[in-house]
C-alpha positions as CSV (number, residue, x, y, z in Angstrom):
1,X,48.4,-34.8,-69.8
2,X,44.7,-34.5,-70.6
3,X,45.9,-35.6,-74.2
4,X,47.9,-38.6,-73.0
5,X,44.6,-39.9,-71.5
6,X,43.3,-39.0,-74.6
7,X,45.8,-41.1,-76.8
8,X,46.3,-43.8,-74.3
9,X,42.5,-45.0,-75.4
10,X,43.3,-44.5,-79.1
11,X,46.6,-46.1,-79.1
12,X,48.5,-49.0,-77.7
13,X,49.5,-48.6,-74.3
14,X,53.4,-47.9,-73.7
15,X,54.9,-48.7,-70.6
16,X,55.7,-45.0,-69.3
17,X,51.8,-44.1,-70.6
18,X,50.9,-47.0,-68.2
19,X,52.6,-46.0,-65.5
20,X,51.8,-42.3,-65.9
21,X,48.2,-43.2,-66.3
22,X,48.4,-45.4,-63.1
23,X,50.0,-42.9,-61.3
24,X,47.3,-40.3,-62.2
25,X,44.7,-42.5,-61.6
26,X,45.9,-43.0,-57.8
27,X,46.4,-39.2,-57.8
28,X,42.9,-39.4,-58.8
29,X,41.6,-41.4,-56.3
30,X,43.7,-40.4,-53.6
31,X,42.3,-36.5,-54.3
32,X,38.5,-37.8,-54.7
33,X,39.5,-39.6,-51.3
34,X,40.5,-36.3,-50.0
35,X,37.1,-34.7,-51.8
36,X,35.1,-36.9,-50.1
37,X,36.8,-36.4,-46.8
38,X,37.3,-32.6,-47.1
39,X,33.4,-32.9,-47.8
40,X,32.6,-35.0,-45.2
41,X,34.6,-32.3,-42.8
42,X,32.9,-29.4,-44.4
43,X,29.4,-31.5,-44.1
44,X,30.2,-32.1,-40.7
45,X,31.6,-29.0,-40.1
46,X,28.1,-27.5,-41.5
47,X,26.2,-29.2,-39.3
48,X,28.2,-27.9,-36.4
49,X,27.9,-25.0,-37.5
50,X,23.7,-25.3,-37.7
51,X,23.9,-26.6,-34.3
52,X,25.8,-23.4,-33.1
53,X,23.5,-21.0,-34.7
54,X,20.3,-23.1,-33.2
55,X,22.2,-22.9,-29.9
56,X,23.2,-19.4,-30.0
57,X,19.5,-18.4,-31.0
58,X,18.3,-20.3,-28.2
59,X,21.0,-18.7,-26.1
60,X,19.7,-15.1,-27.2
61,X,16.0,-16.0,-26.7
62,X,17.0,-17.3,-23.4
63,X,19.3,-13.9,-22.4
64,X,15.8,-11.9,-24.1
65,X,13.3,-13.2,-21.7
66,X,15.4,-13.4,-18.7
67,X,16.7,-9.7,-19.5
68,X,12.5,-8.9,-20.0
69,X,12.5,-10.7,-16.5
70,X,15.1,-8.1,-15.0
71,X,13.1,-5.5,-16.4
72,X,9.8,-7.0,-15.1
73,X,11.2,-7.2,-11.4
74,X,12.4,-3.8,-11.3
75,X,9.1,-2.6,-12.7
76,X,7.7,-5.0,-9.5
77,X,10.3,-3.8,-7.4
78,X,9.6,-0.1,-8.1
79,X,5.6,-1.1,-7.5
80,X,6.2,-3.2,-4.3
81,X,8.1,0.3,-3.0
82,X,5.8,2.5,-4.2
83,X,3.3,0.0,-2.3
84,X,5.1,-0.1,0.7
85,X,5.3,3.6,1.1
86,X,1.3,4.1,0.3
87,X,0.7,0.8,3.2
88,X,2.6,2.9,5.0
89,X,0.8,6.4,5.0
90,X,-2.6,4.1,5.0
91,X,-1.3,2.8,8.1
92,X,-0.5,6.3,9.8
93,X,-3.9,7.2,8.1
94,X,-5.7,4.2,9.7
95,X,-4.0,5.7,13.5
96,X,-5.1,9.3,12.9
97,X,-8.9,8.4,12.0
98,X,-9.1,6.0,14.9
99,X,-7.4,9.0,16.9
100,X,-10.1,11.9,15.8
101,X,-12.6,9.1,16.5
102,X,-11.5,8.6,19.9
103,X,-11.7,12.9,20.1
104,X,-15.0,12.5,18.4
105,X,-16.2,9.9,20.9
106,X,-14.9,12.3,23.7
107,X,-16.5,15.4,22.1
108,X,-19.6,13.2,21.8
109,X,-19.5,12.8,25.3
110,X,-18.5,16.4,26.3
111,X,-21.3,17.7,24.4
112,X,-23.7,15.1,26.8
113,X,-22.3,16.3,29.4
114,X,-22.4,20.0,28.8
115,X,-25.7,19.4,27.8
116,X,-26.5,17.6,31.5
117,X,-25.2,20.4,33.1
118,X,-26.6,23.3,30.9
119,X,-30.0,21.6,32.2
120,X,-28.8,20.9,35.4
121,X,-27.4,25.0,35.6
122,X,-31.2,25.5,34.3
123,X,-32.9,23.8,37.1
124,X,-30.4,25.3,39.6
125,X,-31.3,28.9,38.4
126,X,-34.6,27.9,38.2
127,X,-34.4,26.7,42.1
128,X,-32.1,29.9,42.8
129,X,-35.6,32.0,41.6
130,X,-38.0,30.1,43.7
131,X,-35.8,30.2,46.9
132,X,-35.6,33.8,46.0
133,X,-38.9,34.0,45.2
134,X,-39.7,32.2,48.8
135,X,-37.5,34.3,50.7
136,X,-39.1,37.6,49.3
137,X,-42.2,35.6,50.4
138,X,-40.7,35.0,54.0
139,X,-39.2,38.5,54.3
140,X,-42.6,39.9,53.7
141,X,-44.2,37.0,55.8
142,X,-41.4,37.6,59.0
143,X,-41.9,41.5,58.7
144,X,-45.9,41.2,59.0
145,X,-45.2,38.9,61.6
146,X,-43.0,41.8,63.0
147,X,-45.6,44.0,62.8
148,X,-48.5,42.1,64.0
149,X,-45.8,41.2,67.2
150,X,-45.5,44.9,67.5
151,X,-49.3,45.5,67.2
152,X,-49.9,42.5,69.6
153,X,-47.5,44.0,72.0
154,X,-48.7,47.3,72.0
155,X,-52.0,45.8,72.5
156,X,-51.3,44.0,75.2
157,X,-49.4,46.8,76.5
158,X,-52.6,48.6,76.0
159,X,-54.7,46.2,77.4
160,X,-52.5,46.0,80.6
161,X,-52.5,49.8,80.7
162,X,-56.4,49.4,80.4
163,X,-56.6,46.4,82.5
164,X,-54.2,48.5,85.3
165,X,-56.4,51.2,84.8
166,X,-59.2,49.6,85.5
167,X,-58.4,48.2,88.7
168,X,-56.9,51.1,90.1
């Protein structure tokens, strides 16, 4: 065919060369028609295409950060637990310290008062001496007063044996 094209431009066109020529030529077009819109599809097709791929790497950046997000809150999750537990032994820390406090405050107070009563015990033994003291004083004092009472009543019984004596 390639050489009728050929010969139709070297010789004088026929009829049937015509019409084949013709008939080609529309073939022609008609593909380059189909060319064109095959690559227009394929153009378009690309572009699509392009438009995927952008999505789809937006898509996976997206689904990376809000998987790194996931991780993040579990991480913060795990913390705010571990958190929670430590608040909580703080807490039953906090109620034991105020606790021995309160013991420490008593003991404080105790120890005062053991102290005011050691002193007090002091003084009262102290006391408990001199009263003894006094009353070994006053024993010895009562039995000289005995004994002076028995040497003033054997002198006056004396004197009233002299004194009867006398006036007899």
């Amino acid at each position: 065919m390639n050489e009728s094209i050929n010969s139709d431009n070297s010789r004088p066109s026929t009829p049937s060369v015509n019409t084949e020529v013709v008939e080609l030529r529309a073939k022609l077009l008609k593909y380059e028609d189909e060319i064109e819109s095959k690559s227009d599809v394929i153009n378009k097709l690309m572009e699509e295409s392009e438009a995927s791929a952008e999505h789809i790497a937006r898509l996976k950046n997206e689904y990376r950060t809000l998987y790194d997000d996931a991780q993040a809150a579990r991480v913060y999750r795990d913390e705010i637990d571990a958190l929670r537990t430590k608040a909580e032994k703080l807490d039953k820390y906090e109620a034991d310290i105020a606790k021995y406090r309160d013991k420490l405050e008593d003991m404080e107070y105790l120890k005062n008062r053991v102290k005011e009563l050691k002193n007090h015990n002091d003084q009262l033994v102290e006391m408990n001496d001199l009263l003894k003291d006094e009353l070994v004083n006053s024993e010895q004092t009562r039995r000289s007063m005995i004994a002076e009472e028995e040497k003033n009543l054997k002198t006056e019984s004396n004197a009233k044996r002299i004194g009867g004596a006398k006036r007899l």
